[in-house]
N, C-alpha and C positions, 0 to 999 in steps of 0.2 A: 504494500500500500504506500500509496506517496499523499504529502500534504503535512499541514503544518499542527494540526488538529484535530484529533481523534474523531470527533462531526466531520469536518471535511475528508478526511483522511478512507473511512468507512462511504462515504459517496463518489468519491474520485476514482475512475476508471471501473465501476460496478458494471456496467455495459459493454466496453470498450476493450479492460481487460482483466475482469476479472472470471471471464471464463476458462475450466481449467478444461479439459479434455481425458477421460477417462479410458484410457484403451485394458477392454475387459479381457482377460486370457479366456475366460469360457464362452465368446464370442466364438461360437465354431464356423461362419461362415467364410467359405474358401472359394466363394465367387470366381468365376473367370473375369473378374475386370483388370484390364488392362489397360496400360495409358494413354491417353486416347490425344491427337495430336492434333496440333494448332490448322487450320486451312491453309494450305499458302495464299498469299496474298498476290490480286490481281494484280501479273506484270503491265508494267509502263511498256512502251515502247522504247528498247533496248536495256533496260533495266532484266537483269535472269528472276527468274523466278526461284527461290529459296532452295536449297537442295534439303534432301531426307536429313541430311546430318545439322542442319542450322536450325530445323524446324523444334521449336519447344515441347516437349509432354506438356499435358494440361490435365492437372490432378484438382479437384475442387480442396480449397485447402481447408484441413481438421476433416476431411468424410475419407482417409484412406490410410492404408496402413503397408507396413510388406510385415512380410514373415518369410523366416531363414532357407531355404530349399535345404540346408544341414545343419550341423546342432550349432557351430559357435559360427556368425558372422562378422565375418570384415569390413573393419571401418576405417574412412579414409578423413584426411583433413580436408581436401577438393577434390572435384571428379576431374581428375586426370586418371588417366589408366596408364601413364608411366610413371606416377607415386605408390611408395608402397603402403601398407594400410600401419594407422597409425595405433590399431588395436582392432579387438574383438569383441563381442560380445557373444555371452552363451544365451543361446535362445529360449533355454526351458527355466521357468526357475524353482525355487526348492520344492516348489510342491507339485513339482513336476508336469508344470501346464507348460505350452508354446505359447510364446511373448508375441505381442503384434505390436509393432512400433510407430507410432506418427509418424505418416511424410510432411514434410513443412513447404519442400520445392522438391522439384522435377527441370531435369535439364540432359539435355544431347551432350556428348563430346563432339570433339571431331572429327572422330569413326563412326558416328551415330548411335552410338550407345545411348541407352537411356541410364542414370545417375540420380537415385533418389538422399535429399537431405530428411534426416529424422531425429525424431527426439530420441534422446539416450537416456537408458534407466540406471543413471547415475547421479553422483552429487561433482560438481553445483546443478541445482533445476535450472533447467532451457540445455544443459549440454546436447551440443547435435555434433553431427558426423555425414559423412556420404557413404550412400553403399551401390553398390554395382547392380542392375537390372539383373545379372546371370547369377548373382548370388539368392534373390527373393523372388518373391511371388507377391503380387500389388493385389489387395484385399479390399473392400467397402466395407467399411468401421459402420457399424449397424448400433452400440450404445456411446454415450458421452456422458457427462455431470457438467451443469453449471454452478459454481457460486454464485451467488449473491452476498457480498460484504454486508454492504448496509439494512438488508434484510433477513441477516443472520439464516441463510437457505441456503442447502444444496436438493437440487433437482435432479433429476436423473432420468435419462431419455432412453428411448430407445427408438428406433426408427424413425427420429423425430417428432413419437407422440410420448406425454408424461408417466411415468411409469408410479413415482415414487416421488416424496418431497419431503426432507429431514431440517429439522432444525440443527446449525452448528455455531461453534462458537471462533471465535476469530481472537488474533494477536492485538497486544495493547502497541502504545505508542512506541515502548520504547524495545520489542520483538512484534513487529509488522507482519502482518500477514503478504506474504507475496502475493504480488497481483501476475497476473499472463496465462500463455497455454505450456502446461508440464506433464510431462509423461509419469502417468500415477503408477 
């Protein structure tokens, strides 16, 4: 939470960013969605028309997820495919469920690869990384949680209709409650 006082502090970003994004591991939906890609754009005269490799994926952002095609994935600091991964992540965790990871962006190299950015289930919250299209499978995140700060709620969606709504309590001034989207 940002702001100068506990009143203001608890309304500031409750819309904007205090929504967190819950990616549920007993989400079992292994959808065939795949990234689905920008239109090229109508050529000028003499102007090229974009090639496969420049054109963007287009992920709607917080509705999608990847999950590992094996157990621990590699993560990169940029989607370059001549960097080497700056770590891993194992994909199942202790209670032995498959993790599904927030994409944040979607992006081409310049072999055409598709490179997805995501949230990582570490500390600090918001840590992200890139991971390689041939490493994961790109999933439609079917539940979320929203907070609400100043209305002391967390709500909890599924397919974007209300499932459930919990009263919670929130940080004082001087431990803030983070505001943004964090991989729960």
């Amino acid at each position: 939470m940002e702001g100068k006082t506990a009143g203001v502090t608890r309304r500031a970003g409750v819309v904007s960013a205090a929504v967190a994004l819950a990616l549920v591991a007993c989400a079992p939906t292994r959808s065939a969605v795949v990234a689905q890609h920008s239109p090229p754009a109508a050529a000028s005269p003499g102007v090229p028309s974009p090639s496969p490799a420049q054109e963007k994926p287009v992920l709607a952002p917080g509705e999608h997820g990847v999950r590992s095609r094996h157990g621990r994935l590699p993560v990169f600091r940029r989607p370059d495919p001549s960097s080497k991964p700056k770590g891993s992540v194992d994909m199942v965790n202790p209670w032995n469920d498959e993790l599904t990871l927030l994409v944040t962006e979607a992006v081409r190299d310049a072999n055409g690869h598709a490179w997805y950015e995501v949230l990582l289930p570490e500390r600090p919250n918001g840590s992200e990384g890139w991971v390689r299209d041939r490493d994961v499978d790109v999933v439609r995140l079917h539940e979320r949680i929203e907070i609400d700060l100043s209305k002391y709620s967390l709500t909890y969606f599924r397919d974007d209709e209300l499932v459930d709504r919990f009263r919670v309590g929130i940080g004082q001034p001087q431990w803030p409650t983070p505001t943004g989207t964090f991989y729960v």
